[in-house]
C-alpha positions as CSV (number, residue, x, y, z in Angstrom):
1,X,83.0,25.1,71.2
2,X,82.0,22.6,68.8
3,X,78.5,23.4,66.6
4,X,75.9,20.6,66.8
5,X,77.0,20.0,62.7
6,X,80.9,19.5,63.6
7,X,80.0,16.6,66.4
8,X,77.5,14.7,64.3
9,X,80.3,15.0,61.0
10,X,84.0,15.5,62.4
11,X,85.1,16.6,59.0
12,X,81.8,18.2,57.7
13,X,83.3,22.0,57.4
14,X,86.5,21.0,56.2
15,X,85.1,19.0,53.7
16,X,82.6,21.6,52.5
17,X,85.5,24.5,52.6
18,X,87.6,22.2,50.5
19,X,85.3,20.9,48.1
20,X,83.9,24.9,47.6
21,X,87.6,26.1,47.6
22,X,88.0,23.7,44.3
23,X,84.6,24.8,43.1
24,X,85.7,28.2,42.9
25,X,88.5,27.8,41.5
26,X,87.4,25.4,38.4
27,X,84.7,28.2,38.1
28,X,87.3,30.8,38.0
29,X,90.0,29.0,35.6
30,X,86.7,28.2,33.2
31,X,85.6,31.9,33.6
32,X,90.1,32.6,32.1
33,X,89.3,30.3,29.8
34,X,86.3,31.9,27.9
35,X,87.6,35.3,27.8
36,X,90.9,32.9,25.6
37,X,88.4,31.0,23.8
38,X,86.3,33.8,23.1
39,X,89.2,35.9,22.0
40,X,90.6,33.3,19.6
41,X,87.2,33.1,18.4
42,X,86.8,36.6,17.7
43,X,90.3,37.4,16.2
44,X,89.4,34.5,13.7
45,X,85.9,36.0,13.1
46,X,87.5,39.0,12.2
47,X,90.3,38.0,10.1
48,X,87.6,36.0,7.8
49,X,85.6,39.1,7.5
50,X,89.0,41.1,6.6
51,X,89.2,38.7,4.1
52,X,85.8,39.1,2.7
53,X,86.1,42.7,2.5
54,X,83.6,43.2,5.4
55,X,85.0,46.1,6.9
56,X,83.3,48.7,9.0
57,X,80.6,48.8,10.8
58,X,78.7,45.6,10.2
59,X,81.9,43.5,10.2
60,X,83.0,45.5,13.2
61,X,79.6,45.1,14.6
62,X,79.4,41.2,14.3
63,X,82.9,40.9,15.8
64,X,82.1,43.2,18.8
65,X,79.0,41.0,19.5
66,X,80.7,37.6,19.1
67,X,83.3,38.7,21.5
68,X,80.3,40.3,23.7
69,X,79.1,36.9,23.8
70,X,81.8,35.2,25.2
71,X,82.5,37.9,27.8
72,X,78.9,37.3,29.3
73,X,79.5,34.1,29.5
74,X,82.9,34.2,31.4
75,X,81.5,36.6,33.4
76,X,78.9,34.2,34.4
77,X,81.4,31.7,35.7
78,X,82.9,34.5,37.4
79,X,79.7,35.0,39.2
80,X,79.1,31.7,40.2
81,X,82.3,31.5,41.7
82,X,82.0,35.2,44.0
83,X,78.6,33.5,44.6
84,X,80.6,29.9,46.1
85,X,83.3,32.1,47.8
86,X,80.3,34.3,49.3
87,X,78.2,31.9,50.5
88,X,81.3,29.7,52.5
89,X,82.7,32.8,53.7
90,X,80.4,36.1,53.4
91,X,83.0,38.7,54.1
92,X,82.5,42.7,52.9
93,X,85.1,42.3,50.3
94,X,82.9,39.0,48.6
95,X,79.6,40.8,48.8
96,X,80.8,43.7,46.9
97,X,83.0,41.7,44.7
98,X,79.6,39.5,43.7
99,X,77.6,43.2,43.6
100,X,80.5,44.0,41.0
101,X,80.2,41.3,38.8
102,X,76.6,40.8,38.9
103,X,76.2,44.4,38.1
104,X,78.8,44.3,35.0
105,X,77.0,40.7,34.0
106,X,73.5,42.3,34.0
107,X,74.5,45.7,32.0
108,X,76.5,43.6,29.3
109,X,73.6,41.5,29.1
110,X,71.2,44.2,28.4
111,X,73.3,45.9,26.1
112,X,74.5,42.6,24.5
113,X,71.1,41.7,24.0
114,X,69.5,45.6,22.6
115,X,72.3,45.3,20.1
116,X,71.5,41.6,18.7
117,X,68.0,43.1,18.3
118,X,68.9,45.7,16.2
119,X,71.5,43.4,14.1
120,X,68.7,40.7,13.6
121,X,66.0,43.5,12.7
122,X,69.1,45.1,10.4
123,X,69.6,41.9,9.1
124,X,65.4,41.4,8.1
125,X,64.9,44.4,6.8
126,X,68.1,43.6,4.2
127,X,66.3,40.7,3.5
128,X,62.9,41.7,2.9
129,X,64.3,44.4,0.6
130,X,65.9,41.7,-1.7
131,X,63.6,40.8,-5.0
């Protein structure tokens, strides 16, 4: 039986499927694409500071939080594209796959974000302690 949508647009749902088929995808290949920017990033961020003698923990620190940076921000491509796969077809397997990532995005967050505090508070108190 056809829904009152399908006889008013003959087309419509294809349309939609196709057009959130290629959503997810671009959303998925931009998500790939992060994680490689963000890596290249981060290996060259860490090679300078290898240079500069920064070894240890505050060169190991900055590095870990570039590349912390990026990740959140892959993962939220990935999320928007469980959230187009979920909402053109809401199977089990999509729900949990969006609970997954939206989980992993929020803890990364937090813990991305506790650690720039302490680095920028780190970074003040070095500074106020200059003459």
């Amino acid at each position: 039986m056809l829904s009152p949508h399908t006889a008013l647009f003959p087309g419509f749902e294809q349309g939609l499927a196709l057009l959130a088929t290629a959503l997810r995808t671009l959303l998925e290949a931009l998500s790939l694409g992060t994680v490689l920017l963000g890596l290249l990033v981060t290996l060259r961020q860490a090679w300078f500071a290898w240079r500069r003698r920064l070894r240890g923990p505050a060169g190991f620190r900055g590095v870990r939080l570039t590349f912390g940076s990026w990740l959140a921000m892959a993962l939220e491509f990935q999320l928007g594209a469980d959230i187009v796969a979920t909402s053109t077809s809401p199977t089990g397997a999509h729900l949990v796959q969006l609970a997954v990532v939206a989980v992993i995005r929020t803890l990364l967050n937090v813990f991305l974000a506790r650690d720039l505090e302490s680095e920028q508070a780190q970074q003040a108190s070095v500074l106020e302690a200059r003459p």
